[in-house]
N, C-alpha and C positions, 0 to 999 in steps of 0.2 A: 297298815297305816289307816288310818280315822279318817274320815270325810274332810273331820275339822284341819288334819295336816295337808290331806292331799288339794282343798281349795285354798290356804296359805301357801300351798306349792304351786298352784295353777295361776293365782294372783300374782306371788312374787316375782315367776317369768314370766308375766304379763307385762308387771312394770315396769322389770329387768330390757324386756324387749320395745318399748313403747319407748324406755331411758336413750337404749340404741338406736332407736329409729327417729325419734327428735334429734338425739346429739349428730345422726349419720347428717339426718334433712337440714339442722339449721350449719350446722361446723362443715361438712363435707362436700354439702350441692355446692355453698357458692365458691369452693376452693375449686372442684371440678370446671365450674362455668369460667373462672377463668383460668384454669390450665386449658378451656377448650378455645379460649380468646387468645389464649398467647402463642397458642397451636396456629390459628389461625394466621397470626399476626407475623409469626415467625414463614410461616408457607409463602405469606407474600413477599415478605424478604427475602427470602429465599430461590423466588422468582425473578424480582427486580435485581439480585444481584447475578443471576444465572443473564438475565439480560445485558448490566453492565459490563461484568466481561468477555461475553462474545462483544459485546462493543469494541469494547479497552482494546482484544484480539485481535480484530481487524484494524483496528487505529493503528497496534502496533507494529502489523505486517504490512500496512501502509508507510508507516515511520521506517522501519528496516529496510523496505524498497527504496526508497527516498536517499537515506544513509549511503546507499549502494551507489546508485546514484551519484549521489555528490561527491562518493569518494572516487569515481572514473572521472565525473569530469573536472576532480581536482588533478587528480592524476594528466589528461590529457591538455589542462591548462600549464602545468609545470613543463610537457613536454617544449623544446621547440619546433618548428617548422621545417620541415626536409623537407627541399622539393626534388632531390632524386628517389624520396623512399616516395613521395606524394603519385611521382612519374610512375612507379613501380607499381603501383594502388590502382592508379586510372588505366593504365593498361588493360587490367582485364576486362574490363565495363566498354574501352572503345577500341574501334578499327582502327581510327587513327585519331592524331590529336596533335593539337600545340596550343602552348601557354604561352601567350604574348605579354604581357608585362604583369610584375612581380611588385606591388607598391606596401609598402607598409605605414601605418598609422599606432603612434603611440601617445595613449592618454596616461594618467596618472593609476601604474602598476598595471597596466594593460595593455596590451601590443596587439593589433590585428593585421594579420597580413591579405591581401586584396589580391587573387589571383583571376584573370579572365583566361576563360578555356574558351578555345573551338573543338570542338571534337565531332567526328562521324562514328556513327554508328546504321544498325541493317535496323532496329524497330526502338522506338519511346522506349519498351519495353525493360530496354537494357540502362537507358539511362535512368529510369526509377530505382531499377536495382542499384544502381551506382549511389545514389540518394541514400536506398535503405541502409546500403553499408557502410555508408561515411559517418552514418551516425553511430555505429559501434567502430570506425576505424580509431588512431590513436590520435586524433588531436578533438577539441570541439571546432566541428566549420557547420557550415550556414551555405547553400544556395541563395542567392540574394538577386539574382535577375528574372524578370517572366522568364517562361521558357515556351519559345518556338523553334520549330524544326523546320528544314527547310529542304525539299530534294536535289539531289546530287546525282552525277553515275553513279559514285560509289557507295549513298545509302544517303540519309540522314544528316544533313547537316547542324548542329545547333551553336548557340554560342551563349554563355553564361557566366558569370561572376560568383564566385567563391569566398566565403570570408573564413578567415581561419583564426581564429582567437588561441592566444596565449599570453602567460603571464609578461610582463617585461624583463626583458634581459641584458 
């Protein structure tokens, strides 16, 4: 090969290469610059939505607890009021007891029934319990008098008001 081919051959993939390296530098950087904005752009969405729903998550285990919820104390508004299963209830929480009057009130599709208890017991301790468990027993009630105790021989005297909600019947 001749000087004169082999510098037409050294020129040609000079220009060939210079051709690619413009067409790479002006066509390809600014496609890259933004495929590396939309990288970017997408990351933060990607973040903010990785954020929303753990949000959504918890809102919605908040909402299904809630559901839960309102479906017992639908359930224990349909029920009615027994006051031998109620007798059967307080039993275990006191030593001894009696419900002196039984009143009820009804508004528009609502019925509350109005029980006063005296009851003894040996510590507070047991009458909290009695509290905590009424609120999963089967109707919705309500403690609705302060509460003091008072000594006795045989323990703890106290006396209190009970509201018991249910639908009307």
């Amino acid at each position: 090969m001749s000087k004169f081919a082999s510098f037409v051959l050294v020129m040609f993939i000079f220009l060939l290469m210079s051709v690619v390296v413009s067409f790479g530098f002006f066509v390809f950087t600014p496609k890259i610059k933004a495929q590396r904005q939309l990288n970017i752009t997408l990351e933060q969405q990607q973040e903010k939505l990785e954020v929303a729903e753990k949000r959504f998550d918890e809102k919605y285990k908040q909402l299904q607890q809630l559901q839960e919820e309102e479906k017992n104390v639908d359930l224990a508004l349909k029920k009615r009021f027994d006051e031998r299963r109620f007798e059967h209830f307080i039993a275990k929480y006191f030593k001894r007891y009696s419900l002196r009057s039984i009143t009820t009130e009804k508004e528009a599709g609502r019925q509350t029934d109005i029980v006063e208890i005296t009851a003894i017991t040996m510590s507070p301790l047991s009458f909290y319990r009695f509290v905590d468990q009424l609120n999963q027993f089967d109707w919705a009630a309500e403690v609705v008098s302060t509460q003091q105790f008072r000594s006795t021989k045989e323990g703890l005297e106290t006396h209190f008001m009970l509201k018991v909600y249910t639908r009307k019947h």
